[in-house]
N, C-alpha and C positions, 0 to 999 in steps of 0.2 A: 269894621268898628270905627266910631268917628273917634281921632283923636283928642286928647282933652290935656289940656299942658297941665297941670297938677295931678292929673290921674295915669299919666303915659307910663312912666314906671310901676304902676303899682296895679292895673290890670289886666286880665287875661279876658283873651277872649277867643278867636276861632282858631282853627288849629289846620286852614288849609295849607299845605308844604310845597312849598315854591321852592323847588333847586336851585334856580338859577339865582336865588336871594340868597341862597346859604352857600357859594360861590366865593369867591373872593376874598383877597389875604385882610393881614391886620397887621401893622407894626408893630404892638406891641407883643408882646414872648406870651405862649401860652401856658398857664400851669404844667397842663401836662407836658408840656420840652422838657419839663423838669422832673416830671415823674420817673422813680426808678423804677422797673420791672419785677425788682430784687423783693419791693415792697411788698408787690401785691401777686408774686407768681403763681397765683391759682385761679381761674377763673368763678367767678360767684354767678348765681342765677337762681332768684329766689322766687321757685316753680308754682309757691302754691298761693303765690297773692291773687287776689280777684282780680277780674276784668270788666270795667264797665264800659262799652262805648262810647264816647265820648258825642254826644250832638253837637252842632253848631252854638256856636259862644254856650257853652254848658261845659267846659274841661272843668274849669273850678268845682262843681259839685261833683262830677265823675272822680276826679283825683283826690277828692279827700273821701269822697264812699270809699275808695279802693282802702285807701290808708286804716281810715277806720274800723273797716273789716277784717282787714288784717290783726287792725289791735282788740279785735275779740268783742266787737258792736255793731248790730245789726243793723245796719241801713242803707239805702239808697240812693243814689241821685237825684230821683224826684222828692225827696222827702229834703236833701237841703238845700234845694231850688229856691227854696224862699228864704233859708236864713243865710247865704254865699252870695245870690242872682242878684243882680244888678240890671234890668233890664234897660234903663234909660243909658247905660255903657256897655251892654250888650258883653259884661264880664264880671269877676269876683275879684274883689279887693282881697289884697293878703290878710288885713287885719280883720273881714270877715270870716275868712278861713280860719283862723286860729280861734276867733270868738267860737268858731260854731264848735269844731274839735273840744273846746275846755265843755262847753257845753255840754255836749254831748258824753264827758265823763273822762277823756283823755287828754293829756301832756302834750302839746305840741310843744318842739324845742326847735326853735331856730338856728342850723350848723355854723360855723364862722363860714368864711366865702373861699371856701380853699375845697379844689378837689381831694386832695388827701382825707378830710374827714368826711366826704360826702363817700368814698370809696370802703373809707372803715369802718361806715354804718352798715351797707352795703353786707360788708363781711362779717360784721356781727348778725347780720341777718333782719336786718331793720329797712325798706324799704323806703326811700326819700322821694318828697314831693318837690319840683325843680319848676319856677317860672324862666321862661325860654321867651325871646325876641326870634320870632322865626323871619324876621326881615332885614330892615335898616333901623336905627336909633332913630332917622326923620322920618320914618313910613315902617314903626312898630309893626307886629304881630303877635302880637301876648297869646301864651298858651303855657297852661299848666302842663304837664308831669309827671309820671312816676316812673323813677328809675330803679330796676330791677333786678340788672345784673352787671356785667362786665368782664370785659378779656383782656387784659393791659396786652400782654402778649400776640393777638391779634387788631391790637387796638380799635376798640369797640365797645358799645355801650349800651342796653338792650333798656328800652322804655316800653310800658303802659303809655301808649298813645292815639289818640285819635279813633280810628275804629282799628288798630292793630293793637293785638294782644303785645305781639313780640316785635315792635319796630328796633327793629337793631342801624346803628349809624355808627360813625367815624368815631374815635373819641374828640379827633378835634374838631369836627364838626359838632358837637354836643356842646364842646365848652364853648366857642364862638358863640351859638345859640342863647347858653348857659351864663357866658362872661355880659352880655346885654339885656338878659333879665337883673342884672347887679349878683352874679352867683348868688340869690337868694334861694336857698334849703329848709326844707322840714321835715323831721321825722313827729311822727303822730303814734305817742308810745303809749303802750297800759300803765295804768299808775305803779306799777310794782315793780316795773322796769325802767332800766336808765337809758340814757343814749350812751354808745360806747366813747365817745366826744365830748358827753356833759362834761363843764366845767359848774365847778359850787353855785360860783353867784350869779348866771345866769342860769342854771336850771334852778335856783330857789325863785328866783323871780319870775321863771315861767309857771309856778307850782303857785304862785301868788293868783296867777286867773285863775286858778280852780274856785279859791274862797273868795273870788271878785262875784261866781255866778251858782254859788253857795252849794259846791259838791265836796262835803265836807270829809265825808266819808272815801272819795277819793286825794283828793285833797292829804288826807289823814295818810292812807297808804302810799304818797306820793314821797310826802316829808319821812316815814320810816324807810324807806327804799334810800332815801338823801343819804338819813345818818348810820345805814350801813354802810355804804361807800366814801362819806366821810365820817368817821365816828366825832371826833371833834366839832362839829359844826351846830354852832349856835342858833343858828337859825335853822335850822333841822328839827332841832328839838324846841324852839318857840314854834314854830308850825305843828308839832306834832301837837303842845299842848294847847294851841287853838283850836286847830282842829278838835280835839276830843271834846275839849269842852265846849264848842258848839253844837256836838252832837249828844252832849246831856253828860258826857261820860267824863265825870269829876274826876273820879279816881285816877283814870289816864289821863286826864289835864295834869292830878299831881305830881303824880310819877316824871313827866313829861320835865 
């Protein structure tokens, strides 16, 4: 992949695994030093997500098919080839990822950059999509992601990757990978469901792309899902009654 200074962070692209790149300490402390056992003492592995092989600079449309099948929408790889594919950077930008997702009828939510919440998705049984630096910061290797399981206990971490169903790795090799994509996470949820991690005013503002590419009707069932889990929220209930009332339905505008 050629590099591109404004684009080096933000995409992915092949996904061949060099050892001898993912080698080598770090000064600084990794999350998981600090992860307790206590937290997570069950092992998670969540069997029944898809598998798409991933092609050459093609992870970005493989990891969000996987995602999106999961959230109960039929599609392919080849099919978001053109709305993720970037060919002249031979990878997929985050923010087409997430355009394509809302698109396509589902919630993507962005986790904070902390293993702890990417491991509580995990256990809620939500499957996350992880941009990984499989090299150096000065000699990149973007590659998307799906993380599927894990062992705190054996310290391990089971990814959707590449042409492996079940690539299992280090935990701390994961995060190393993981800490130089900028810990940047996504789960890609049905509207009707939450992240076990959503906080209000970032998940109201991820439910905002829905009525940016006018799925209103999920959209609709995004913002009821909100103001169950927060009943008080104001903006739950101005989303519900936009929503309705772009879809004709007055009555639940008024209610709303």
């Amino acid at each position: 992949m050629r590099v591109h200074t404004e684009a080096a962070r933000a995409v992915a692209g092949g996904f061949l695994f060099f050892a001898a790149l993912l080698i080598g300490g770090c000064a600084t402390p990794l999350q998981s030093d600090r992860l307790s056992p206590a937290a997570f003492p069950e092992p998670v592995e969540l069997n029944e997500v898809a598998f798409f092989p991933q092609e050459e600079y093609q992870c970005g449309p493989a990891a969000l098919a996987t995602a999106l099948t999961w959230a109960g929408i039929d599609i392919t790889p080849a099919a978001l080839v053109p709305e993720v594919y970037l060919p002249a950077r031979q990878g997929s930008l985050q923010l087409e990822m997430l355009a394509a997702a809302r698109r396509h009828g589902a919630v993507p939510y962005v986790l904070r950059p902390t293993i702890h919440d990417l491991l509580t998705e995990l256990k809620a049984g939500h499957p996350v999509i992880v941009l990984q630096n499989l090299a150096f910061s000065w000699y990149p290797k973007w590659h998307y992601a799906v993380v599927v399981g894990f062992d705190i206990a054996h310290d391990e971490v089971i990814l959707r990757s590449g042409l492996e169903r079940r690539h299992v790795v280090a935990l701390a090799t994961f995060e190393r990978t993981w800490r130089r994509g900028g810990y940047w996470a996504v789960v890609v949820m049905p509207p009707d469901q939450l992240p076990r991690t959503a906080q209000e005013t970032a998940y109201l503002q991820a439910v905002v792309g829905l009525e940016r590419v006018r799925r209103w009707e999920e959209a609709a069932r995004a913002y009821r899902a909100a103001a169950v889990r927060w009943p008080e929220s104001l903006g739950a209930q101005l989303g519900i009654g936009n929503s309705r009332y772009a879809l004709k339905d007055v009555a639940g505008a008024e209610r709303a």
